[in-house]
N, C-alpha and C positions, 0 to 999 in steps of 0.2 A: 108606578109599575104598570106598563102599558099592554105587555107583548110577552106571553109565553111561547117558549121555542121547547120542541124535543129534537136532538143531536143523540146519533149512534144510543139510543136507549136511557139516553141521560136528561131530567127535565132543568131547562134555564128559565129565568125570567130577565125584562129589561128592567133595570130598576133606573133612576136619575140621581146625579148626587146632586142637595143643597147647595145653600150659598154658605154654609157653615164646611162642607166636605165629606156631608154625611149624608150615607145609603141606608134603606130600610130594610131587613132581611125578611120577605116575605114568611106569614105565619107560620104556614104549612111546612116550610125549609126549616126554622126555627123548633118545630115538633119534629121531624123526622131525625133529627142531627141533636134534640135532646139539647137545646140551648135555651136556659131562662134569661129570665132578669138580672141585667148588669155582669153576665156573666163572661170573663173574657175568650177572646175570640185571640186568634193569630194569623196575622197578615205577611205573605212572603212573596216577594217581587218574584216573577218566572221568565222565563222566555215569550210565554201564551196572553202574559197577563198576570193579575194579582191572584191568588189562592186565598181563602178565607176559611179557617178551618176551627174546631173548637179546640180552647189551649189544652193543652197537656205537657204539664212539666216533664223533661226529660233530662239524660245523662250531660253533663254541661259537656261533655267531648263528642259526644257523636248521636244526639239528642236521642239514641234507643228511648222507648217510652216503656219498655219490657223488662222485666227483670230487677229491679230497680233498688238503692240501699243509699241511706242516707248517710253521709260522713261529714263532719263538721258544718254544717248545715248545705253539705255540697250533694245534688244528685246525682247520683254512677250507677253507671250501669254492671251487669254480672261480668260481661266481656271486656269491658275496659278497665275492670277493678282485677281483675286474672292478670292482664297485661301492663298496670302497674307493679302490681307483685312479681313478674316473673323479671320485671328490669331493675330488683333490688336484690 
């Protein structure tokens, strides 16, 4: 981690990845975002670049992370369990 940058109000850092494919997520980031040990993370390809955010299980149709009801060990959300109901 060499190089801290702030962008339109937002702090980055430059991190390097290993020769394994692995980045370190500076402490500080790791405190603010409330992420321990071994704790999963979730990586999603963007247009800008990768996004790294902290996982949170969502509705397997439309990943709402709100609202939320488990049914056969499947997560759904309030809006898309209304909207199966209303197509029976």
């Amino acid at each position: 981690m060499s190089q801290t940058e702030k962008k339109n109000g937002k702090m980055g850092q430059v991190c390097t990845i290993d020769s394994l494919g692995r980045i370190v997520v500076p402490s500080l980031m790791r405190k603010t975002y409330n992420m321990g040990k071994n704790e999963p993370v979730e990586l999603i390809m963007m247009d800008e670049g990768i996004l790294m955010r902290k996982y949170k299980p969502g509705c397997i149709f439309c990943n709402n992370i709100h609202d939320l009801t488990v049914f056969k060990d499947n997560i759904i959300c309030k809006d898309c369990l209304k909207e199966m109901s209303e197509m029976l």
